[in-house]
Every structure is written in C-alpha cells, then in structure tokens.
N, C-alpha and C positions, 0 to 999 in steps of 0.2 A: 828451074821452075818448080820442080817435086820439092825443093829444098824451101825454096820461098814461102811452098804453100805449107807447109811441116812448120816452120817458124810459126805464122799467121794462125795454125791450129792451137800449137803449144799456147801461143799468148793470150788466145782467146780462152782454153783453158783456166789461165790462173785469173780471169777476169771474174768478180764476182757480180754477176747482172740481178740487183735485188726481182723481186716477182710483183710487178705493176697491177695493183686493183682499179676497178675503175674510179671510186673515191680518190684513187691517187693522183688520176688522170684530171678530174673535176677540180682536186684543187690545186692543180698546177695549171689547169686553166682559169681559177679565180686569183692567183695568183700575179700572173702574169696580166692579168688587167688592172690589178690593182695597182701594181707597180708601173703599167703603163701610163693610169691618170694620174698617176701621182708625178710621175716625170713631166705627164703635159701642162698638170699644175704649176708646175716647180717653171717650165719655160715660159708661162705667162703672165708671172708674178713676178714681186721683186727676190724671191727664192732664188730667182736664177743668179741675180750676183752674187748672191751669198753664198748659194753651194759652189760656186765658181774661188769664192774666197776660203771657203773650207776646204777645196781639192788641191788650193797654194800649201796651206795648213797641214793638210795630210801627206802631201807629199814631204815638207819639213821635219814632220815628225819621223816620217822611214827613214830618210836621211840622219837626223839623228839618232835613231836606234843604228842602222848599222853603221858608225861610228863608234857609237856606244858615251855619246854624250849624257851622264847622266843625269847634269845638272837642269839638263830641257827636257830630259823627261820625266823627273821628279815633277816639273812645275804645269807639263803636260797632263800628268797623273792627278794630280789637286785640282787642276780648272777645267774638267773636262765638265764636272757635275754641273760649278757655274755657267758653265759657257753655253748647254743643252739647256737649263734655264732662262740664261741670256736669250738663244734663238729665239726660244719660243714666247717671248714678250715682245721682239722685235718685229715677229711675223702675226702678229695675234690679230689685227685684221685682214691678212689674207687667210688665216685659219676657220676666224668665222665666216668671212664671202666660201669657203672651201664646202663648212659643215650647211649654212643654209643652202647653197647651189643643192648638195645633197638632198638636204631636205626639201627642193623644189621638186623632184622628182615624181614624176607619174607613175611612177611602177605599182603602186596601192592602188592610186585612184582610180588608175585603169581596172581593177580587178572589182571594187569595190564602188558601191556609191555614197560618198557620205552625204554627200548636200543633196536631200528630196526636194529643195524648193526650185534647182534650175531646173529649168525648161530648155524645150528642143530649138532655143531660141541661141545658146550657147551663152559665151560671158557675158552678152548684150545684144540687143536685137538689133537689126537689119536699118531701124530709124534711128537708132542713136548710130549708126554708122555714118549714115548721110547725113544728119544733125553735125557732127564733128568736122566732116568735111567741108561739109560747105563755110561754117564758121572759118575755117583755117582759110578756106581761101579765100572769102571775104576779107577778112583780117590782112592778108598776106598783100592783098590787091592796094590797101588805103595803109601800108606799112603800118597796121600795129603792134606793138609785139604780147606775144601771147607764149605761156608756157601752160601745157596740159598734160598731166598725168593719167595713165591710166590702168587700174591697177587690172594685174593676173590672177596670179597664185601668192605672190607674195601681201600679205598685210600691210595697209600703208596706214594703220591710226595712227602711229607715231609720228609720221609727219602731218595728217589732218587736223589732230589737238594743235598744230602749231599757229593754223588759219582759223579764218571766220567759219563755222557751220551753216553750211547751205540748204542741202537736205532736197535736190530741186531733179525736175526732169532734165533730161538730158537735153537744149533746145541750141541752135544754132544764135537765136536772140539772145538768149540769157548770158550763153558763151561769148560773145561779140560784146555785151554790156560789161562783163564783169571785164574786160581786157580795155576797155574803151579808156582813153588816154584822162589824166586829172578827176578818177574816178576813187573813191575810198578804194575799191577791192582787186586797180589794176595791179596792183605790186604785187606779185609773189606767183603762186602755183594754182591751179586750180586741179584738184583731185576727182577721177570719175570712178567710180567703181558701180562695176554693170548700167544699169540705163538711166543712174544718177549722178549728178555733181552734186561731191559729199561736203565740202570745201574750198575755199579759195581765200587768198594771201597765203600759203604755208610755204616755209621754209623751206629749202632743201640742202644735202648737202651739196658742198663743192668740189669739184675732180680734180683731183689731184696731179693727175697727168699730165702729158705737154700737147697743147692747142695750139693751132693758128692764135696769132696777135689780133688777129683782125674778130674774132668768139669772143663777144663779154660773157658776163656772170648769169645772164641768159641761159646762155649754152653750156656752161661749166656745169651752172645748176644741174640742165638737164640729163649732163651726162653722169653725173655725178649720183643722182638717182637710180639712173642705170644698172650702175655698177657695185651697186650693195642690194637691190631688188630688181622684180624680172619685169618689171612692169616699162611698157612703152611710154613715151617721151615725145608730144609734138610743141617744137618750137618754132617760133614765127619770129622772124626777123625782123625790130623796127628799123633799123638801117636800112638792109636792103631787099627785105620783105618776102625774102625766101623762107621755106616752108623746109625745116630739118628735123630727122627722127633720131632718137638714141633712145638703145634696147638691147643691153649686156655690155656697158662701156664701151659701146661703138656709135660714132656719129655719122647717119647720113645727110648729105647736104645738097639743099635745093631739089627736092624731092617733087614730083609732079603729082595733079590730083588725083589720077589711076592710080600710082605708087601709092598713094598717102590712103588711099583705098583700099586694094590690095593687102596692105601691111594690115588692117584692121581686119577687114576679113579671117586673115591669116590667124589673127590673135582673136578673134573671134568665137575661133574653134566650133563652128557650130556642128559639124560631122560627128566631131567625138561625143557630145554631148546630145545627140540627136540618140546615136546606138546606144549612150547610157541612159538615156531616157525609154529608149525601148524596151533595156531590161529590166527596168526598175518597173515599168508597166506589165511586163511578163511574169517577172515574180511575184508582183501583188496579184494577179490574176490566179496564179497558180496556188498563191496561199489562200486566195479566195474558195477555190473548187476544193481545196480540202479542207477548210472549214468547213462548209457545203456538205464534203462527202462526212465528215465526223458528225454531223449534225443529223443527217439523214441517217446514218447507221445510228446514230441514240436511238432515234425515234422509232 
C-alpha cells in the first residue's frame, strides 16, 4: 500500500497542473455552451447528414495517412479549402435560420426598451385575441379555409409586399370575409401584426420537409413560415375543418378553441411587457424629478 501510494505521489509530481483563473473558468463555461448548441444545431438540421458524411471522410483520411497513401492525401491536401467552401453554400439556409434564431433573442430586449409605443397590452390586446378565435372557429365550423399569420419578433414585410394592403382592425368579420370562399382576397395569407391585419393574399414560403399526404399547400405554406420566422401560424382546414397551429417548423393538428387560446395568450406576452412598461414609466418618472430637482436648484 506505502508503495502504491509513493507511485501516486511521484506521478502526481511530474504532472504540471496549469493555475485556473476564474476568466478561465467563465470561458470554459461559454465554451461548452457553445459547443453544446452548436451540436444541438447540427442534430436538427440537415448538418447532421453531413457531419455524419464527413466522420466516413475523416475517418478515410487516418486510414490513409497511416498507410501512408500519399496520392489521397495530396488530393486531401488541395480540396480541403474547396470543400469547407462547398459546406458552407450547401448549408447557407440553415446558417441563416441559425444567425436570425440568434438574433430573435431577448437578452437585450429584456434589459432595455426599445419600442416606447407598446403598451401593457403586450404584442396585441386581449380583443384581438378573441377577435382571431372566434373567426377560426367560425371558419373552421362551415369548413373554410383560412391561413393567418401572426407576426412576433420577427419582421414579416417581406412577405406583406407580396399581398393586398389592408391596414384594418383586427375584427373576427373582416377575418371570416377576407377567407370567405370565391372572394378576390381568399387565396393566400393574411398577415396580423399587433391589433392589425397588415395584408392578405401574401405569399409564403413552402416547407420543405416530409408531411402527411393528406396536408395541402395550406399547411406546407403555413409551416414553412414557421420555420424561417418565429411568428405563429393558424390554419383552417377546408377539407376537414380542423383548426392547426405551426410555430418553429412544428405543426399542431386539430387544436381545440382553449388551445387555440391559450397558444395566443402565451404569444401574447403580456406579463413581460406589462414589467417593461412599468420601467419605462419609472424612469421617465425618475428623469422627471431630476429635471425638477436641476431646475429648482437654478433658481
């Protein structure tokens, strides 16, 4: 045992354990996050065949180095440059959905407020909520179909310029008109952003992924929206008159009017925007009383 532990000293000895700051600590913990979404990226995407095709790849190449093949790794050696070119045009829309998801992020806007014009009403009031619903289930009751977008954080003028400008309240009539069957503006999207519809007929794109047979261009559309912006997605089925949501390239199907509720609410966000409105009324308050106090100390 004396002998074991005599080893175990000596080797610990020749070990040279560098001296850990805590800066080292911090970015070994940004580190490892990064690397961690970058993996979860990489499984969600079609990155995963790929790096799966590069790991056949890599592993080829050791194989020929210890060999000592040199005519594959000469030609290893010259196409590596094109080939990290290649990736990266081949992936160039999951790079960008990568750098916007990024930039959807709250972590500023939490700290900061840049829109003074919301209200503690949050992305849209409480009657455009019940406005949308009931529309949908109207709709949904006399099978027509209806596709409604509604945006968040992400900007959708690029797909508004593609329809008619509306420019109208948020009304459960108006929604139910514009979808009503051999009507100029039933074909396409209708866009809401806060307690308006901006648009309707607009375009969207189409998802690319693999659906049920039985999803038309309906639902492709609306998932396909999804999944390049963060904005919700209610579809109405003319077939069979189910009421389905898509909201980050996921489609829920046959959703009930609580759900269909619920889910707005949720996107609603009126909470957050409630406390950011309280501090935005705090620090004008506060700038107030010291104007105030510089004014009174002039005088």
């Amino acid at each position: 045992m004396q002998r074991i532990l005599t080893i175990l000293q000596n080797y610990l000895n020749y070990i040279n354990v560098p001296n850990l700051r805590w800066t080292d600590i911090v970015e070994i913990m940004i580190l490892t996050y990064l690397i961690y979404h970058i993996l979860l990226w990489i499984k969600n995407t079609r990155a995963w065949s790929l790096l799966k095709g590069l790991l056949v790849v890599v592993v080829f190449v050791i194989v020929a180095a210890v060999f000592n093949m040199s005519t594959i790794l000469w030609i290893v050696q010259h196409v590596t440059g094109l080939a990290v070119t290649a990736i990266v045009i081949l992936l160039q829309p999951e790079l960008r959905s990568a750098m916007e998801e990024l930039g959807q992020t709250n972590i500023l806007s939490s700290l900061f407020i840049f829109d003074n014009q919301r209200t503690s009403d949050g992305r849209f009031s409480d009657k455009t909520i019940s406005e949308i619903v009931r529309a949908s289930v109207q709709m949904a009751r006399v099978r027509t179909g209806a596709l409604i977008v509604i945006e968040q954080t992400s900007p959708l003028q690029e797909f508004a310029r593609t329809g008619i400008d509306i420019d109208a309240q948020v009304t459960s009539q108006l929604l139910i008109n514009i979808f009503e069957k051999n009507t100029p503006l039933h074909d396409g999207a209708a866009i809401i952003k806060g307690d308006r519809i901006v648009s309707a007929t607009c375009y969207l794109p189409l998802s690319e992924n693999k659906m049920d047979k039985d999803l038309g261009t309906r639902h492709r559309a609306g998932v396909g929206i999804s999944e390049v912006t963060d904005s919700l997605t209610i579809i109405v089925s003319e077939e069979t008159g189910e009421i389905s949501l898509a909201y980050k390239g996921a489609l829920t199907r046959n959703v009930s009017e609580e759900h269909l509720k619920d889910r707005l609410v949720t996107l609603q966000n009126k909470e957050i925007q409630e406390a950011r409105y309280a501090r935005l009324l705090s620090r004008r308050g506060k700038d107030k009383e010291k104007d105030t106090g510089e004014i009174t100390g002039d005088l």
